[in-house]
C-alpha positions as CSV (number, residue, x, y, z in Angstrom):
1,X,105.1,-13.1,151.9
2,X,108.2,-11.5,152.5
3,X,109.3,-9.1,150.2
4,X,113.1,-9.2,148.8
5,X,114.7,-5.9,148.5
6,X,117.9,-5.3,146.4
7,X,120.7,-3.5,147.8
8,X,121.9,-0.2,146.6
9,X,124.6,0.6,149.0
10,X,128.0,-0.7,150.3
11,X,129.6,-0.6,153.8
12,X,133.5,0.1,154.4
13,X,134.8,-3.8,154.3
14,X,132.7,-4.4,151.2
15,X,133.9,-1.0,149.6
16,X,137.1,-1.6,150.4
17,X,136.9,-5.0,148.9
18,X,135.4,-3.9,145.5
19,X,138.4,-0.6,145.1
20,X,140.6,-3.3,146.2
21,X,142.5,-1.3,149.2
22,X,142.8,-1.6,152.7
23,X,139.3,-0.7,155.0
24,X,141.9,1.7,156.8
25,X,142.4,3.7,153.4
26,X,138.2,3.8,153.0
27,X,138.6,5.6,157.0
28,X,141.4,7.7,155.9
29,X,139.3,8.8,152.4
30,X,136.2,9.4,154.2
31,X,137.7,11.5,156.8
32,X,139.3,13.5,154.3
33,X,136.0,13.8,152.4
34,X,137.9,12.2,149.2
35,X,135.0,9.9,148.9
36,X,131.3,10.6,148.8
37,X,129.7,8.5,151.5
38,X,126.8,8.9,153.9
39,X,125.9,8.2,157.6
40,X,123.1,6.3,159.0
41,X,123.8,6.9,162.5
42,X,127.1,5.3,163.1
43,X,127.7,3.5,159.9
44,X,129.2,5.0,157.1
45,X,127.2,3.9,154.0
46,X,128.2,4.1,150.3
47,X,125.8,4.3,147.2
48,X,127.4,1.7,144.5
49,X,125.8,4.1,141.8
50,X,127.5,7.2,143.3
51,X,130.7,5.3,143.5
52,X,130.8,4.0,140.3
53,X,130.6,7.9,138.7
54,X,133.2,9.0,140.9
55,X,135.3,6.3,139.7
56,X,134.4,7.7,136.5
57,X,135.5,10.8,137.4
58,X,138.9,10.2,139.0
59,X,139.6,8.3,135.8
60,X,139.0,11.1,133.9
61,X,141.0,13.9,136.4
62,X,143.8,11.3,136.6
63,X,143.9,10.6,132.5
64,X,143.9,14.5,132.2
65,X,146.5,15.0,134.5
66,X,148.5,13.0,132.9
67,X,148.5,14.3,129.7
């Protein structure tokens, strides 16, 4: 029996699909270290948990900033 395991990361199309910006903006952001990511040998790997507090976060520096 073949066991089904869930997901817990994202690549760059499908994290640039769920921020809603362009795959070339996920390059730029990881090159710049703007976005926290991981590599498994070539591919560049995202952990939806770790994204979703950074979101978090940039929400709050942004809201702050504003003020």
């Amino acid at each position: 029996m073949e066991q089904q395991v869930e997901r817990k990361t994202l690549t760059v199309d499908e994290i640039a699909s769920y921020l809603g910006v362009h795959r070339d903006s996920v390059y730029t952001m990881v090159r710049k270290k703007e976005i926290p990511h991981f590599k498994v040998g070539a591919r560049i790997l995202f952990r939806m948990e770790t994204i979703e507090t950074w979101m978090k976060q940039q929400e709050s520096q942004n809201h702050r900033l504003a003020q």
